[in-house]
DRENFIMI-783675 format. One record per residue (C-alpha): residue in three letters; x, y, z. Coordinates in Angstrom, 3 decimals. Example, Ala and Ser with C-alpha at 12.3 -4.5 7.8 and 13.67 -1.06 7.14 Angstrom:
2
ALA:12.300:-4.500:7.800
SER:13.670:-1.060:7.140
This chain:
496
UNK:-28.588:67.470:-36.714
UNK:-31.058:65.325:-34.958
UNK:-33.865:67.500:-33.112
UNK:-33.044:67.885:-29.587
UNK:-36.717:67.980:-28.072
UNK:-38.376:65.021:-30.101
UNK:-38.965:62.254:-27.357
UNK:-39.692:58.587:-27.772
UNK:-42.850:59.179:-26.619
UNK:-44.623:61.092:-29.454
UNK:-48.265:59.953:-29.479
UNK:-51.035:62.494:-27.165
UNK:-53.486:60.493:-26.367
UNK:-56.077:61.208:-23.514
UNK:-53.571:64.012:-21.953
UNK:-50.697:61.603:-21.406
UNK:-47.510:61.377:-24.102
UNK:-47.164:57.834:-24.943
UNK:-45.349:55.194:-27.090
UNK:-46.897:53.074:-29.906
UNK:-48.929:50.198:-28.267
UNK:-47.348:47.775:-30.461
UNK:-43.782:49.267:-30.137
UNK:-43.369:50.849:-33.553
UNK:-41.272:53.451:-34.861
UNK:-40.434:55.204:-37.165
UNK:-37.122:57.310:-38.432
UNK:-37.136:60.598:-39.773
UNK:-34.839:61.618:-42.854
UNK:-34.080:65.712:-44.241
UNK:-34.850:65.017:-47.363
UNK:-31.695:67.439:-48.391
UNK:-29.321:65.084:-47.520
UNK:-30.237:61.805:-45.490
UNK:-29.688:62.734:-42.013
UNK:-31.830:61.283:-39.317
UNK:-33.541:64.110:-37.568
UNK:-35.842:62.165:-35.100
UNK:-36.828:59.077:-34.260
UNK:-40.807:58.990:-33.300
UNK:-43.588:56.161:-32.238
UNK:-45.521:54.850:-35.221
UNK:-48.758:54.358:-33.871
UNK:-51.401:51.519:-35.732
UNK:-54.806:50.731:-35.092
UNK:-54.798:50.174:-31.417
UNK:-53.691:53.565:-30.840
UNK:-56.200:55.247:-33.587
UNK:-59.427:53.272:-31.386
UNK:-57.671:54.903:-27.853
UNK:-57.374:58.287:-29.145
UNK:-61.272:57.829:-30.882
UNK:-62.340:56.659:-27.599
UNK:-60.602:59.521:-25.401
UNK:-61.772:62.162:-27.856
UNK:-65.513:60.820:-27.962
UNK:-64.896:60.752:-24.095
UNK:-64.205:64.369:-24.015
UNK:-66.708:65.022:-25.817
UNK:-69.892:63.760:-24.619
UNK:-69.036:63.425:-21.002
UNK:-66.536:66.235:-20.306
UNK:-67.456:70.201:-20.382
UNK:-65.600:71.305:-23.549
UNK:-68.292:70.774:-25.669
UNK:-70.539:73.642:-23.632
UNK:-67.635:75.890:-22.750
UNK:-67.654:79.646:-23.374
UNK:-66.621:80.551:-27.043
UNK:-64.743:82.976:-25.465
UNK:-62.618:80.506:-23.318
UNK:-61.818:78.735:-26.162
UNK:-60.925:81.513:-28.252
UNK:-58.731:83.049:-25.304
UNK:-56.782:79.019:-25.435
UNK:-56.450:79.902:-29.192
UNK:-55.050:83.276:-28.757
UNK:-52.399:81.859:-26.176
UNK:-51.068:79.424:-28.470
UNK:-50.432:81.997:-31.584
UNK:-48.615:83.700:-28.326
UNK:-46.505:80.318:-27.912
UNK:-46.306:80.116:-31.703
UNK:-44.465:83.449:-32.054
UNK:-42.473:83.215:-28.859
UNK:-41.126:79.380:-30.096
UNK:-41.251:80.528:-33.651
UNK:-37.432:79.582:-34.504
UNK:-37.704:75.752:-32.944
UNK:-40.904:75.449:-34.990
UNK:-39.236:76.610:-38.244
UNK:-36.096:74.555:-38.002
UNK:-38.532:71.284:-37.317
UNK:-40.378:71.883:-40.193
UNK:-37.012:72.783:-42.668
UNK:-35.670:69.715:-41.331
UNK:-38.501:67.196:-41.619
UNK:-39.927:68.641:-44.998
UNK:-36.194:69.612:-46.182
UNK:-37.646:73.579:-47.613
UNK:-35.598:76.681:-47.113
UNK:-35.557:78.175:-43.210
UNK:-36.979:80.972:-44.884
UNK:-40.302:79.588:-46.397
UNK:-40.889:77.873:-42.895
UNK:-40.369:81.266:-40.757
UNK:-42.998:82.937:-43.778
UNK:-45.053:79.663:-42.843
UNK:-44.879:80.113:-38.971
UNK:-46.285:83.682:-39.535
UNK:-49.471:82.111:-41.129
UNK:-49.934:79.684:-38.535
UNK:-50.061:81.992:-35.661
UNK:-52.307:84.524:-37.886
UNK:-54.630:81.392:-38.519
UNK:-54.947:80.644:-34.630
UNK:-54.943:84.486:-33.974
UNK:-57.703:84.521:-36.374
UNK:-59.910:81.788:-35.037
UNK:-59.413:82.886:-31.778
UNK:-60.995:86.671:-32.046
UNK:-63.819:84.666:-34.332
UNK:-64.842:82.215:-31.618
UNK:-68.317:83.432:-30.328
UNK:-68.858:85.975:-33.273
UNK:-71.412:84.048:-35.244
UNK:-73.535:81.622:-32.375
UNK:-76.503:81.781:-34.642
UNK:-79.449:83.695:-35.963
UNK:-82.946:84.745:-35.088
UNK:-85.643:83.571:-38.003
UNK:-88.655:85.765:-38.570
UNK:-91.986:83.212:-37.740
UNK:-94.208:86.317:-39.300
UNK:-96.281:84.906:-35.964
UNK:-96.097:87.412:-33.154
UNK:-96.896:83.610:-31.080
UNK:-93.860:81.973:-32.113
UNK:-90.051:82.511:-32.387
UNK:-87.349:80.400:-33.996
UNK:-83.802:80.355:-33.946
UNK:-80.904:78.732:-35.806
UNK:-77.639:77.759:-33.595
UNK:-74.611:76.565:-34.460
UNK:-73.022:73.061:-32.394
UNK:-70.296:71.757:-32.639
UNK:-70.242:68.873:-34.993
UNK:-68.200:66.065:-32.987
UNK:-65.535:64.208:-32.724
UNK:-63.233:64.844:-35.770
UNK:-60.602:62.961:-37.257
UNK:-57.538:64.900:-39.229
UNK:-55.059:63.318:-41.723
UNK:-52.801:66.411:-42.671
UNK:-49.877:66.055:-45.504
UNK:-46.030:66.444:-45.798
UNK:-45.659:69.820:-47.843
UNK:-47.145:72.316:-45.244
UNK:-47.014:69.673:-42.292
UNK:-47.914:72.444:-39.690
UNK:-50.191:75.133:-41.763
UNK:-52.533:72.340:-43.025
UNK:-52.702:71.040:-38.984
UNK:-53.569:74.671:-38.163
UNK:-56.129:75.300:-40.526
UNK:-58.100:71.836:-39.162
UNK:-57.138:72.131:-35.514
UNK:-57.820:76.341:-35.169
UNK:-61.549:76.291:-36.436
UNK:-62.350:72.871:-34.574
UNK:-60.926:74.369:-31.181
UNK:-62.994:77.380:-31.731
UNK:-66.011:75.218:-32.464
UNK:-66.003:73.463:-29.477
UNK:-65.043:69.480:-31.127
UNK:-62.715:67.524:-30.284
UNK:-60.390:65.643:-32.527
UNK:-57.904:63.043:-33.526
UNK:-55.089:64.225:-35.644
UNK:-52.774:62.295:-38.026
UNK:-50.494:64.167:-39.561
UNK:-48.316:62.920:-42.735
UNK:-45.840:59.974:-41.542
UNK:-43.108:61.975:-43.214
UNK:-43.086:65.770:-41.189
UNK:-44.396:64.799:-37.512
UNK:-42.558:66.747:-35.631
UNK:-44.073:70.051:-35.758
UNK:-47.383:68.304:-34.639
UNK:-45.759:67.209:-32.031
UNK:-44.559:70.509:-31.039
UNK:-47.973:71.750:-31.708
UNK:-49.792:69.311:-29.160
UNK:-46.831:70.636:-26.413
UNK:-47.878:74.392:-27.142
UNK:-51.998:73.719:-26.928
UNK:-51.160:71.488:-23.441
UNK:-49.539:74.622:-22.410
UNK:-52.055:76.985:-23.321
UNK:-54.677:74.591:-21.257
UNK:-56.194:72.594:-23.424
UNK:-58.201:69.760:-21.390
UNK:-57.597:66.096:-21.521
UNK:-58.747:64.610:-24.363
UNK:-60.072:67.444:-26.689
UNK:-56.592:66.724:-28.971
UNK:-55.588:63.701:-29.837
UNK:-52.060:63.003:-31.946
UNK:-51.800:59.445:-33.432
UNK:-48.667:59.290:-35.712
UNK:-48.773:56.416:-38.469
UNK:-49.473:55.532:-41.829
UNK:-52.926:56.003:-43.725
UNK:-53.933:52.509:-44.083
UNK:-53.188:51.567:-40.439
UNK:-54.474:54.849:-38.663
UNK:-55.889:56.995:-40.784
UNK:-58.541:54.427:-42.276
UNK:-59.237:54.423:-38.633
UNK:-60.720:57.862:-38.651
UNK:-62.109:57.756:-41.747
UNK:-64.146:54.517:-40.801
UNK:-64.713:54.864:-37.619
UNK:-68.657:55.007:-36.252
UNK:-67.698:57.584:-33.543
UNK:-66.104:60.122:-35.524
UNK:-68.430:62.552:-36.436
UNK:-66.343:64.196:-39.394
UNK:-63.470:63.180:-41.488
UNK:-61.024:66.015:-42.938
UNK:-58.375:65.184:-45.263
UNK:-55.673:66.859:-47.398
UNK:-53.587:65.197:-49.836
UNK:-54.041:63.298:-53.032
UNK:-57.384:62.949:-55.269
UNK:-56.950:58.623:-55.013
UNK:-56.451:58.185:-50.984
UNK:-59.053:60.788:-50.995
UNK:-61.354:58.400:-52.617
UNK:-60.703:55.954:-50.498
UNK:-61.516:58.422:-47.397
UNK:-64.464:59.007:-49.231
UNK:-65.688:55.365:-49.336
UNK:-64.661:54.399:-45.508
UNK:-66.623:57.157:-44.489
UNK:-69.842:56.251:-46.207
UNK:-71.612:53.140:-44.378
UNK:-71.718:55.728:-41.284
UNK:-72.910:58.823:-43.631
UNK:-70.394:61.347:-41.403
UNK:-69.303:64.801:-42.801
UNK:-66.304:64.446:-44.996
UNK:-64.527:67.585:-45.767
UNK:-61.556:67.338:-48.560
UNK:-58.962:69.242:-50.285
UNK:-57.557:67.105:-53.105
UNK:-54.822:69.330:-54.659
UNK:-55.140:70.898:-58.173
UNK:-54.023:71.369:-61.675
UNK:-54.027:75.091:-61.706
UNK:-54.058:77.460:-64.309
UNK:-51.920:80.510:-64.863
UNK:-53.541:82.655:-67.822
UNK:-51.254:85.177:-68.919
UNK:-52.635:87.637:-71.880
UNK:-50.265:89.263:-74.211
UNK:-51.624:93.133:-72.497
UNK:-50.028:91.917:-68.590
UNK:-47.212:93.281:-67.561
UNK:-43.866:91.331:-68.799
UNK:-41.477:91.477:-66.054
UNK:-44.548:90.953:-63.377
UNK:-46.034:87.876:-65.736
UNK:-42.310:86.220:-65.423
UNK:-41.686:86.487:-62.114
UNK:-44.942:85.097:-60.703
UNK:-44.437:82.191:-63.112
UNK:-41.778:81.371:-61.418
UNK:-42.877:81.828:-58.135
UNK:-46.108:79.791:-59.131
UNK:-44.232:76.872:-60.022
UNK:-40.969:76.358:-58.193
UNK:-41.422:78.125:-54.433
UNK:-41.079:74.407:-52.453
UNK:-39.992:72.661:-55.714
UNK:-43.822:72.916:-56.614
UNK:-45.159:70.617:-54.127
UNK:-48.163:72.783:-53.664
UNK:-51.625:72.068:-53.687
UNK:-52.066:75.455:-55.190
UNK:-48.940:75.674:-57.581
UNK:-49.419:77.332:-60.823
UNK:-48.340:74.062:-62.963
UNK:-50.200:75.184:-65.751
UNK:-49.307:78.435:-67.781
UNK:-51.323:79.095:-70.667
UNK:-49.589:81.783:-72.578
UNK:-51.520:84.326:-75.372
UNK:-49.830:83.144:-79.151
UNK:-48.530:86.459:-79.391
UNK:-46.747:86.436:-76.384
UNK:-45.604:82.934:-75.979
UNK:-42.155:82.330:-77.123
UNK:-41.056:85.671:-75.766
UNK:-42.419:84.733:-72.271
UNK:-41.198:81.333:-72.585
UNK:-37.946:82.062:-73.500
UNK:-37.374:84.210:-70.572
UNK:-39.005:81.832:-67.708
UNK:-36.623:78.644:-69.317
UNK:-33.685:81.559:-69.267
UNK:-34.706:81.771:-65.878
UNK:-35.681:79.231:-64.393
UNK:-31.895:77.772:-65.452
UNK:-30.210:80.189:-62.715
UNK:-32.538:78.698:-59.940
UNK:-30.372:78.041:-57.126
UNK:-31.012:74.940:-55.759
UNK:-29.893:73.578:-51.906
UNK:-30.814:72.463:-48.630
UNK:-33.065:73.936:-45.890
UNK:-29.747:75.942:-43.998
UNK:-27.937:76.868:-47.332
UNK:-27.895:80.567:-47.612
UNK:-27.952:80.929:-51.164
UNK:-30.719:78.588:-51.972
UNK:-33.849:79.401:-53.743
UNK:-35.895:76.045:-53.653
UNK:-35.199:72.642:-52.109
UNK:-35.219:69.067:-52.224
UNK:-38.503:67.110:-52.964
UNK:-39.955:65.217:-50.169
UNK:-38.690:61.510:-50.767
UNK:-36.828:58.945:-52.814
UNK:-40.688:57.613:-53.958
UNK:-41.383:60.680:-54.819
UNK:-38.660:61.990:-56.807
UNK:-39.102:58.994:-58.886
UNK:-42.682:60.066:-59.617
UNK:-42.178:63.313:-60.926
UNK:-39.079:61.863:-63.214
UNK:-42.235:59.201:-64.851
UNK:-44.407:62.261:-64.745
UNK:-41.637:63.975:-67.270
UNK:-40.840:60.639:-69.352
UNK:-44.285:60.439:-69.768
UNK:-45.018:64.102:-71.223
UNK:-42.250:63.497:-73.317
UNK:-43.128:60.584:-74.768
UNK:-46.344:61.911:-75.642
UNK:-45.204:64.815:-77.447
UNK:-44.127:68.139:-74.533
UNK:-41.107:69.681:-75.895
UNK:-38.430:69.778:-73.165
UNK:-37.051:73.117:-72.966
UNK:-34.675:72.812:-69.515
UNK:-34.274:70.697:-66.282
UNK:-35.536:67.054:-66.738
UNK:-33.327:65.569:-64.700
UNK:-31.652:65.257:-61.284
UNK:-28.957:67.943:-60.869
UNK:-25.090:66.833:-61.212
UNK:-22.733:67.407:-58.290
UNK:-21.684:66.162:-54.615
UNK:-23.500:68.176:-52.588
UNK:-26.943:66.881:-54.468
UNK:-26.227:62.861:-54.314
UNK:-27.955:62.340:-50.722
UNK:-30.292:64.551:-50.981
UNK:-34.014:64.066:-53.316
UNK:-33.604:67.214:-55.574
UNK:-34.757:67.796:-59.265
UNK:-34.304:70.568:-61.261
UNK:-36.619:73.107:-62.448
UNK:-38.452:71.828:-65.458
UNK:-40.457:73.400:-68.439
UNK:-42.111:71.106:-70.882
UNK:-43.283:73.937:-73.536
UNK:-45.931:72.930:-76.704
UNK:-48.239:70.580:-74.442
UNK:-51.400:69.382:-75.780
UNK:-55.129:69.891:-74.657
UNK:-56.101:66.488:-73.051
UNK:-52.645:64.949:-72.573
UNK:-51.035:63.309:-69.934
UNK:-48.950:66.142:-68.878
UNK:-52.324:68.569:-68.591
UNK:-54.222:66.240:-66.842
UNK:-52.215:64.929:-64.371
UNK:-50.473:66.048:-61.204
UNK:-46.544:66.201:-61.039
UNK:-46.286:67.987:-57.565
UNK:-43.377:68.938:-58.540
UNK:-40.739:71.685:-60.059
UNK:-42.583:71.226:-63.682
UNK:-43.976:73.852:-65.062
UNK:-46.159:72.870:-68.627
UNK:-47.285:75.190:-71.078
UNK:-49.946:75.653:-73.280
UNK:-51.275:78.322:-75.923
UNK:-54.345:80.290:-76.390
UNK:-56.167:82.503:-78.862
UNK:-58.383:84.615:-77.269
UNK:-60.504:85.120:-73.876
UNK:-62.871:82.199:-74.873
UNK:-60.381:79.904:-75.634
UNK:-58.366:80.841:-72.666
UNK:-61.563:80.264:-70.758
UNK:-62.201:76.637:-72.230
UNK:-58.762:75.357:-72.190
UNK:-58.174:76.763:-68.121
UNK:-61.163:74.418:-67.048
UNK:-60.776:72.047:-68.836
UNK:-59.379:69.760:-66.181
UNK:-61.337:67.578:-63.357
UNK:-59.649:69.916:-60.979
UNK:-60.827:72.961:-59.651
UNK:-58.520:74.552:-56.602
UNK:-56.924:77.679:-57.786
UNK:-55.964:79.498:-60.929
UNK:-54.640:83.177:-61.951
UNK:-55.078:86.071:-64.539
UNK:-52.648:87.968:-65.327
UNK:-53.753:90.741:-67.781
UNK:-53.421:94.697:-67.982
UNK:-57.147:95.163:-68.717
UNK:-59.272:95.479:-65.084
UNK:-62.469:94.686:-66.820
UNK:-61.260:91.475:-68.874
UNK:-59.418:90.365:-64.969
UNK:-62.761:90.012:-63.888
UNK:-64.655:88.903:-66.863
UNK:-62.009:86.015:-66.938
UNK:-62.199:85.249:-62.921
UNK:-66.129:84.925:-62.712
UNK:-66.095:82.552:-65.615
UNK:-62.756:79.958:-64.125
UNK:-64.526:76.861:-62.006
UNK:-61.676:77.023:-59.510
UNK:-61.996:78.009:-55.928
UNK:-59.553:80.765:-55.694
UNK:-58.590:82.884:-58.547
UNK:-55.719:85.353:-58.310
UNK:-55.913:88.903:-60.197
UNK:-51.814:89.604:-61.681
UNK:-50.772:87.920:-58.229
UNK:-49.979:83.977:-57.130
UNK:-50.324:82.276:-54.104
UNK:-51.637:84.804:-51.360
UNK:-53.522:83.096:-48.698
UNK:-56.220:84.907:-46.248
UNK:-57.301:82.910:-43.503
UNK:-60.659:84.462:-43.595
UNK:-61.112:83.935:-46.946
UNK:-62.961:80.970:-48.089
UNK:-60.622:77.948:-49.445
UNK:-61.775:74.928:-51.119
UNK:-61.968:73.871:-54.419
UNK:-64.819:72.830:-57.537
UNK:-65.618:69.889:-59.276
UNK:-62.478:66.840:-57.835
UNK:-60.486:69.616:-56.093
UNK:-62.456:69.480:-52.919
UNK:-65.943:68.849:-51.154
UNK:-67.421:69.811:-47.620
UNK:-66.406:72.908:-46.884
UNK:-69.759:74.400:-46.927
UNK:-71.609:71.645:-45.183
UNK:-73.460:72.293:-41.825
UNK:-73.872:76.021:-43.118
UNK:-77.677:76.816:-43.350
UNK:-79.003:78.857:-46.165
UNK:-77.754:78.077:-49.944
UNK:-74.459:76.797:-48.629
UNK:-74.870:73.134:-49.474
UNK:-75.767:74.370:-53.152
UNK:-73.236:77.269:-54.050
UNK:-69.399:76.763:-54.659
UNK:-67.592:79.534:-53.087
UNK:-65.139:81.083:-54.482
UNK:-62.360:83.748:-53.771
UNK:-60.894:86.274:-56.005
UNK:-57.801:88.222:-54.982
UNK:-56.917:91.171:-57.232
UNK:-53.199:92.777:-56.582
UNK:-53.994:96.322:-57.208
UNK:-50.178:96.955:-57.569
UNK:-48.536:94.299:-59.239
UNK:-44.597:94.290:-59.693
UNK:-41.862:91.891:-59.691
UNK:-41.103:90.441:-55.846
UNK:-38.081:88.649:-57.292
UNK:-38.258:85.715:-55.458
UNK:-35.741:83.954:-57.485
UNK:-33.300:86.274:-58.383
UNK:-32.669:85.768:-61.804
């Protein structure tokens, strides 16, 4: 069913909802099973350089800039109020444009308002510091300013949680910004621009351009008034970014996804270990940045833990966004379906052992819809293709280890750095383990948490900027946070 409050006119530019200046559009598929679910502007370069100019407008020649903190963390606060009052058309958007369960977007929506709920009681917290001169005829200060005009490009798997966590801090910073979210899941942006008009957001502080990467977000990544390019999504586009945005030296902040470890030692907890390999992998058919692709199973332990995630993962129910029994959905599109069925053939070819899934699943109610079932490619070797590369998808590899060294070396050795996990009975071996991973966020005998006021970002190709601006030894420190479940236990997520 088509979304009932998705206009024609779905680009915010300068206050004013207009169409594309060149007349495109685009049509939005479910990716369950076909069905067009809105039909929105496509916006192209034109429309990128209007929303630039209104947002550098706004900027330097409109109040926002030097409004009270407080003011713009009240705005904040009033859209998590909209957020939680619309919650159920927000949730059914995203289900429909991103084709996950009704269930994972409601968890989503709670997030999303926490995030601007978040942001808005931090506005005004932290203006700056006083510096000691050691001269009783001098003082000096350090302030914090907002950095500029900012350009977002936001992805398809959490269209609306990767827009908050962009749009929340710059509001409560004072920028202003251009947004792009992914061509594939606008609509929850769009609902998103209606809520922050409502809460009184000023002409020209947000800007929504919808469109493609080359034709609008190259724009913002490029362009001599934006002040700072963010981007989510893939490690090669954010390459790219990375080069558009260098002959005007602006701040580039990036979160390129992750091969992440899951290091399970033969002392964790067997029923907990299972279950959060499971939930690691396959919650949204493992298109998540953070998604524990990688388990790396103690010898001793392996084919008893294996056994029992392939038994398993083999009862995973699998269905569209509104089907009641479902446990994971569709993948995104056509394109991308075919990529993780290369990314299988590949591992195959090069030696995995395939132990179940591998294929697309049989039956009527799959054939419209982009779904693949959950796979496990056991025996994978150290270097290969299926360690080093990304599937972003329901494939969950696995790989052996000796001992606390060697689980160590083999968990970084990848170009990635976003997130990993421990899972292990022994506190003091948790931490020895987390301090020495070179990933951003390591989970303690837990997967996938998220704290909005915890830092989030990754090492080495996983991520740069997120520090920048910061004074102090920000600039020359990775961050990292470790999350320790102090009561770990099943949650049964897939039932199994």
């Amino acid at each position: 069913m088509p979304h009932a409050d998705i206009p024609a006119a779905t680009l915010f530019i300068d206050g004013e909802w207009r169409t594309a200046a060149e007349g495109g559009t685009r049509e939005i598929h479910c990716p369950a099973d076909g069905t067009l679910v809105a039909t929105v502007a496509e916006g192209s370069r034109t429309d990128a350089e209007q929303a630039v100019a209104a947002a550098r407008r706004a900027f330097d020649e409109g109040t926002w800039a030097s409004s009270s903190a407080w003011d713009r963390g009240d705005l904040l606060l009033r859209v998590a109020d909209i957020l939680v009052r619309d919650k159920a058309d927000f949730a059914r958007a995203e289900s429909l444009d991103t084709g996950k369960r009704l269930v994972e977007s409601e968890f989503d929506m709670d997030d999303i308002a926490a995030c601007f709920r978040y942001f808005g009681k931090l506005a005004g917290t932290d203006s700056g510091r006083v510096v000691d001169t050691g001269s009783p005829d001098a003082i000096s200060r350090v302030q914090y300013e907002p950095v500029g005009v900012c350009g977002m490009i936001t992805p398809w798997n959490f269209p609306l949680l990767q827009v908050a966590w962009k749009v929340a801090p710059a509001i409560a910073a004072g920028d202003t910004f251009v947004l792009k979210p992914s061509e594939l899941t606008p609509s929850t942006a769009i609902l998103l621009m209606r809520a922050l008009t409502e809460a009184g957001l000023p002409a020209g502080v947000g800007n929504l351009v919808l469109g493609t990467g080359p034709e609008v977000g190259s724009v913002l990544a490029e362009h001599p008034d934006v002040d700072l390019v963010s981007f989510t999504g893939g490690l090669h586009t954010g390459r790219t970014i990375s080069a558009l945005a260098a002959p005007t030296v602006k701040k580039v902040a990036l979160e390129l996804g992750g091969k992440n470890p899951n290091v399970v030692f033969a002392d964790a907890d067997f029923d907990t270990a299972v279950d959060f390999a499971l939930t690691a992998i396959f919650l949204h058919s493992g298109q998540v940045c953070s998604a524990g692709a990688r388990l790396i199973v103690q010898d001793e332990l392996h084919d008893r833990l294996v056994d029992e995630i392939v038994r398993r993962a083999e009862r995973i129910r699998i269905g569209g966004p509104f089907d009641d029994d479902a446990e994971t959905g569709p993948l995104i599109s056509e394109a991308h379906l075919r990529k993780v069925e290369d990314y299988v053939a590949k591992s195959v070819a090069e030696g995995a052992v395939l132990r179940t899934g591998g294929a697309r699943p049989e039956g009527e109610r799959y054939a419209a819809g982009h779904f693949y079932l959950p796979t496990v490619l056991d025996e994978v070797r150290q270097g290969s293709y299926a360690v080093t590369e990304e599937s972003f998808g329901p494939v969950l590899t696995v790989e052996r280890f000796t001992d606390e060294d060697d689980a160590v070396r083999i968990a970084n050795d990848t170009h990635y750095g976003l997130a990993g996990a421990v899972f292990t009975g022994d506190p003091a071996k948790a931490q020895r383990v987390a301090n020495r991973l070179r990933h951003g966020t390591v989970w303690i005998n837990d997967f996938h948490p998220y704290l909005p006021q915890a830092e989030w970002g990754g090492f080495k190709q996983s991520g740069i900027g997120r520090e920048l601006g910061r004074a102090g030894l920000g600039e020359y420190q990775e961050a990292k946070h470790v999350y320790q479940n102090l009561r770990p236990g099943p949650q049964n997520w897939f039932s199994g």
